[in-house]
C-alpha positions as CSV (number, residue, x, y, z in Angstrom):
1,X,6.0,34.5,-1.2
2,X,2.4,34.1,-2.8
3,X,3.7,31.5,-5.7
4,X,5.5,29.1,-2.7
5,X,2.4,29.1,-0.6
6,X,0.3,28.1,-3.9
7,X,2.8,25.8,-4.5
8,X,2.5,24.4,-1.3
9,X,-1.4,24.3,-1.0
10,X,-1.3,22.5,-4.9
11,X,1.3,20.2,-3.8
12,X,-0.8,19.0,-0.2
13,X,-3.9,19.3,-2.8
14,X,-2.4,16.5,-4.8
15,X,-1.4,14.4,-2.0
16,X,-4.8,14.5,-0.2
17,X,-6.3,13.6,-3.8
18,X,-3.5,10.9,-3.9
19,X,-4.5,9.3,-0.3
20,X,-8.4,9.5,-0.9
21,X,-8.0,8.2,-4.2
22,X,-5.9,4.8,-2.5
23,X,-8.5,4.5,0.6
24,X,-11.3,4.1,-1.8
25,X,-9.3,2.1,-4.0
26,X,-8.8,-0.3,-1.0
27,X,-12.2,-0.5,-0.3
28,X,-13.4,-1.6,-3.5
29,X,-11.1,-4.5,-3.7
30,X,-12.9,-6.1,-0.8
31,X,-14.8,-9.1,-2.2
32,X,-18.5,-7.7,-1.5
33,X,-21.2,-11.3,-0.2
34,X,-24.7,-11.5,0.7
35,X,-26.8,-13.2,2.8
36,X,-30.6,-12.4,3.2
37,X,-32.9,-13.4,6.2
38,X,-36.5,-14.3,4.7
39,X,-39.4,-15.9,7.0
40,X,-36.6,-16.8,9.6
41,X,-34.6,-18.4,7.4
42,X,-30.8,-17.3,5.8
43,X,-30.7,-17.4,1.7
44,X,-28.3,-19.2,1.1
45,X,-27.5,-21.5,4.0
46,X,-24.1,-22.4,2.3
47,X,-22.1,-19.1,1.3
48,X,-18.6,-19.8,0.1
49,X,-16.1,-17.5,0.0
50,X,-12.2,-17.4,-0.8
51,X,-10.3,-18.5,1.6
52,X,-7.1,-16.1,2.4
53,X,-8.7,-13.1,1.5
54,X,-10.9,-10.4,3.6
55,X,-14.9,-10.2,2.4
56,X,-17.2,-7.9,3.0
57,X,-20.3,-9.3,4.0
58,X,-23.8,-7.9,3.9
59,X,-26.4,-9.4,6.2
60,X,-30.1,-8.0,5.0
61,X,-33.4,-8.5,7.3
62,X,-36.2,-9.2,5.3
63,X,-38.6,-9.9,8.1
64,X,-40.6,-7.5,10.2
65,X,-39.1,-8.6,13.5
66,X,-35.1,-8.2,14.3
67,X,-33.0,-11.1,14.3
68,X,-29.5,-11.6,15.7
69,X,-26.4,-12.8,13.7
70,X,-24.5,-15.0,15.8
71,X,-21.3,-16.8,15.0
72,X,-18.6,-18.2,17.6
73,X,-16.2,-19.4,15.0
74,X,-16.1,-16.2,13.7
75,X,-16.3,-14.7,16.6
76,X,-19.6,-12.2,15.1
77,X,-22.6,-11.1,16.8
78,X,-24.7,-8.3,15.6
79,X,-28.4,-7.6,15.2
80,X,-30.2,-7.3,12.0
81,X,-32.8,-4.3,12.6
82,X,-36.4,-5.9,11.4
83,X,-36.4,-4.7,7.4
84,X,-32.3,-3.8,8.1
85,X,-29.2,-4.5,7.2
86,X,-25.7,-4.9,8.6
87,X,-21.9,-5.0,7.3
88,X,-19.7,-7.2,8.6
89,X,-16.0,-7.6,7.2
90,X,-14.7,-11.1,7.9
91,X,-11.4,-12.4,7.5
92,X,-9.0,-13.5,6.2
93,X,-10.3,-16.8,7.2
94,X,-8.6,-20.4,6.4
95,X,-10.5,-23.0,4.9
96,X,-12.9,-24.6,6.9
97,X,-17.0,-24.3,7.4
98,X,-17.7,-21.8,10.1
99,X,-21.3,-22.1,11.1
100,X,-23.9,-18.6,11.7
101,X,-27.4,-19.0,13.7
102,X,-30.2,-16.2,14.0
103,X,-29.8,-16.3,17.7
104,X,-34.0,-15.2,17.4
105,X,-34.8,-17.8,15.2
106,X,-32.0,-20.5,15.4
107,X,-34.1,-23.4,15.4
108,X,-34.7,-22.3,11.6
109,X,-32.2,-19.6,10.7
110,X,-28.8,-21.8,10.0
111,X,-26.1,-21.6,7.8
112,X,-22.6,-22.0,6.9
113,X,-19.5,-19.6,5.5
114,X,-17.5,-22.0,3.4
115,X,-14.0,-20.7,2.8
116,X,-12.5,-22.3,-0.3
């Protein structure tokens, strides 16, 4: 009885190892981006990314006040905690420009998410 209990705690050992192995595999297939907010402003204002494919994007706040980012063709908003960062995954998106704003800032903080 003990050797078919091992055998069963080894064998749900190895497929527990086997699932956490293929979640973290998925994760790290994810295209990682940047974008950094810097006196109000998003570096860079054009981003381009593949089109097709689902990107992980990383939105860092440089500034010592919050900002918001804001997006109706992507359908994104989410604030950026002043010295903060945020993750967004996007996609997959066709090709086409989809324009962000800092909602706080959007006089000055503009940009684009090319998907090529």
């Amino acid at each position: 009885m003990k050797k078919i209990i091992w055998r069963l705690c080894a064998m749900a050992g190895l497929t527990i190892s086997t699932i956490f192995l293929s979640v973290n595999t998925g994760f790290a297939e994810v295209p990682e981006f940047r974008l950094i907010i810097k006196d109000h402003l998003f570096e860079p204002t054009q981003l381009e990314i593949p089109a097709g494919e689902k990107i992980k994007l990383i939105v860092e706040n440089q500034d010592v006040t919050p900002e918001e980012f804001e997006s109706h063709s992507l359908n994104r908003e989410k604030i950026i905690p002043a010295k903060g960062k945020i993750i967004l995954f996007l996609g997959p998106l066709e090709k086409g420009t989809y324009p962000f704003v800092g909602e706080f800032h959007e006089e000055s903080a503009k940009g684009n998410i090319i998907a090529k």
